[in-house]
C-alpha positions in Angstrom: 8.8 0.6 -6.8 6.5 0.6 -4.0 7.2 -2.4 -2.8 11.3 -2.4 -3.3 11.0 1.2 -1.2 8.8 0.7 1.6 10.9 2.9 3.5 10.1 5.6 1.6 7.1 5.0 -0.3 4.0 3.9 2.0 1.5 3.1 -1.0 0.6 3.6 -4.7 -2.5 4.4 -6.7 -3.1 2.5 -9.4 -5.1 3.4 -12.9 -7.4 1.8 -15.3 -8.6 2.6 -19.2 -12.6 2.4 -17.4 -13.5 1.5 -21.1 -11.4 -1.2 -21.4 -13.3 -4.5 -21.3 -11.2 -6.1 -19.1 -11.2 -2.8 -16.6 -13.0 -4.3 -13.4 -10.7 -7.3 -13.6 -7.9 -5.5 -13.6 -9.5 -3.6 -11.0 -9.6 -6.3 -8.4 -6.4 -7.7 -9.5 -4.9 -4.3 -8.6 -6.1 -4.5 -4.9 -6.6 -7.8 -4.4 -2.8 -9.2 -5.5 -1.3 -6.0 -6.2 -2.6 -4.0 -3.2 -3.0 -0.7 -4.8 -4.1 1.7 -2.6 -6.8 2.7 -4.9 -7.4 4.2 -8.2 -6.4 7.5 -9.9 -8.3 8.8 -12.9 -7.9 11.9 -15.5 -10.9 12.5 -16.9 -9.4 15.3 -19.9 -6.8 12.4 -21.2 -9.3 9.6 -20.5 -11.8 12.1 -22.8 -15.0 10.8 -20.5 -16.7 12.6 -17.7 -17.0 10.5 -14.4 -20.7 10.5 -14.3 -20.8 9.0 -17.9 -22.8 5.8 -16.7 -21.3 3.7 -18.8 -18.4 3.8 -15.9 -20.9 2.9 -12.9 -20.0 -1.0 -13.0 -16.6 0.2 -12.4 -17.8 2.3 -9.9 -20.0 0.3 -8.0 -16.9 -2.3 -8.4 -14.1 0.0 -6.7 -16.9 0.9 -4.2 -17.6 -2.8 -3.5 -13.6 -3.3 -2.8 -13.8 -0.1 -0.4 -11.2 1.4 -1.9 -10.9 5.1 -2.6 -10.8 7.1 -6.0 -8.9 10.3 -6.6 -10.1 12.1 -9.4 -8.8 15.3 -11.7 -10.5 18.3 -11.3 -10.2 21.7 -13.5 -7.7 22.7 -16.6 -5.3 20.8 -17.6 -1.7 21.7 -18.8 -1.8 19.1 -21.6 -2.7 20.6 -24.9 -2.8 23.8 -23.8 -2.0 26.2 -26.3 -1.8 23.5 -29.3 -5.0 24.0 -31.7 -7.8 22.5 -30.7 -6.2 21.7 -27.0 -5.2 18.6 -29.1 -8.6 17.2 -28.8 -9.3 17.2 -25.1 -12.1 19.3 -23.6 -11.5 20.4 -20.2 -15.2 20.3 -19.1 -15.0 16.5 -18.4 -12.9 17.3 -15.0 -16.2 19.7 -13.8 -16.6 19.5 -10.3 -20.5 18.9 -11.2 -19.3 15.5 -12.2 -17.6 14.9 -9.1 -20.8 15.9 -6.9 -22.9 13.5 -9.0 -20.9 10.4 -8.5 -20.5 11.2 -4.9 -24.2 11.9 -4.4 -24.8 8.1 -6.7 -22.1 6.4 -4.7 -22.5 8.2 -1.4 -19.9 5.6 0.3 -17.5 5.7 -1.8 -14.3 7.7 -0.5 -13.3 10.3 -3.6 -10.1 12.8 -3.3 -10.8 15.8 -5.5 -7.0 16.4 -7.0 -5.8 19.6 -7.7 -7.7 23.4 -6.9 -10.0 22.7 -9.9 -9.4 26.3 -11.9 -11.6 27.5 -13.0 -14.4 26.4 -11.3 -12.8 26.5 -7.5 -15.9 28.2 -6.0 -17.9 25.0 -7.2 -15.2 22.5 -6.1 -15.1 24.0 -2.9 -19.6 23.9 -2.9 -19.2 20.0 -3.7 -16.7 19.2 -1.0 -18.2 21.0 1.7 -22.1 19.5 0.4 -20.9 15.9 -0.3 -19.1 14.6 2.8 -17.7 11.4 0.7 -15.4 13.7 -1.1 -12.4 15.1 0.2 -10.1 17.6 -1.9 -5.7 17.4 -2.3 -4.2 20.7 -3.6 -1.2 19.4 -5.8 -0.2 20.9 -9.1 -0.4 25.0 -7.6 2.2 26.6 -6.5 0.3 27.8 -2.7 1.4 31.2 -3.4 -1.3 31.6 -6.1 -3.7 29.8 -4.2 -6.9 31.5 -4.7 -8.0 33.2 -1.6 -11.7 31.4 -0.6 -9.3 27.9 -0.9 -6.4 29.7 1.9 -9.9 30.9 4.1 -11.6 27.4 3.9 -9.0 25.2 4.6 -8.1 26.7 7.5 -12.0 26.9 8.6 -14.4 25.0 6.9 -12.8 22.5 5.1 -10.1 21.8 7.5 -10.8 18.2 7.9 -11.0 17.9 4.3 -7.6 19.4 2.3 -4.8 17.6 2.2 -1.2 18.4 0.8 0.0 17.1 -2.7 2.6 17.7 -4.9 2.7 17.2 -8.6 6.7 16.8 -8.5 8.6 17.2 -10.5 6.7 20.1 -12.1 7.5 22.4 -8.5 10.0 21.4 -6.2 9.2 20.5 -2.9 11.7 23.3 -1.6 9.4 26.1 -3.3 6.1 24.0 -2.1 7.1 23.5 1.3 8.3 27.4 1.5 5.2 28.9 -0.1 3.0 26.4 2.3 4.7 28.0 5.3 4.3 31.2 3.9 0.4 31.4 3.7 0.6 31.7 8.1 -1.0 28.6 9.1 -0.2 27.3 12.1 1.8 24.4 12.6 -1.0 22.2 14.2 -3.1 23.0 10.9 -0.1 22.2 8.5 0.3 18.8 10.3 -3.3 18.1 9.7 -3.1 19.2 5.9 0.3 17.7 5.3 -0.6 14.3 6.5 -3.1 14.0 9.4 -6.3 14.0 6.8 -4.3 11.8 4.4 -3.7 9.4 6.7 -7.6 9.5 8.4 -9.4 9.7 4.7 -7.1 7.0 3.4 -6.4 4.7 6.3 -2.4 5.1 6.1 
């Protein structure tokens, strides 16, 4: 798709099963031949925590290619509301996880997806601590962002946020609307909708 649209679409994460045994081949076939961008992970459908160490030689793979990771952070919608959650446990996408891999692999770029509910305060304390991880705010509609995330990204973390969608699941006419509607000013939205993005990630 990426490839056949380049037009449109400027690059692609890609993912790996970290417990597969063939995951680090697949790894550097993804950036090496496929030229992936980097790698996405989901920590409540993968049912591991990132700081499990039995996923450092991936790690310390992925940091070897210099490639970045972006990583789910807080709740999920999937098996919400079915007994049990269906068997996933939402504290594997902690932002505690997140600060430990970052402080382990302190060179290794990591985008924090998503506000992290309900631990925002903490995701906010590992992005501003940990200067290796960076934070994109898909999956919210902004009108419902909580209000320390709306002060910090226009102040502290500035450098740090970047714009993300989650479509289909809100259209982009509602997510650009409510983004325009928090008062930011246009050089700050420029820098959230794709100046960082294109800094962090070397677009």
């Amino acid at each position: 798709m990426r490839d056949a649209h380049p037009e449109t679409i400027i690059q692609a994460w890609g993912t790996v099963d970290p417990f597969k045994d063939d995951a680090i081949t697949e790894a550097k076939h993804a950036i090496n031949d496929l030229h992936m961008l980097g790698f996405h992970f989901h920590p409540i459908m993968g049912r591991y925590s990132v700081d499990d160490r039995r996923l450092y030689p991936l790690w310390e793979t992925l940091n070897e290619l210099k490639v970045p990771v972006m990583i789910d952070v807080g709740t999920t919608g999937m098996g919400a509301g079915m007994p049990g959650g269906s068997g996933t446990l939402i504290r594997y996408a902690h932002p505690m996880a997140i600060d430990q891999l970052a402080a382990d692999f302190p060179y290794l770029t990591i985008v924090a997806a998503h506000p992290g509910w309900p631990w925002t305060e903490e995701m906010i304390a590992v992005a501003l601590h940990k200067g290796n991880v960076y934070w994109e705010l898909s999956g919210w509609a902004p009108k419902y962002f909580p209000e320390s995330v709306v002060r910090d990204a226009k102040g502290r973390l500035r450098d740090k946020v970047m714009f993300g969608s989650d479509y289909p699941s809100i259209p982009y006419e509602r997510l650009l609307r409510e983004w325009s509607e928090i008062g930011y000013s246009d050089e700050l939205l420029e820098q959230i909708f794709h100046g960082n993005a294109e800094r962090v990630l070397g677009l």
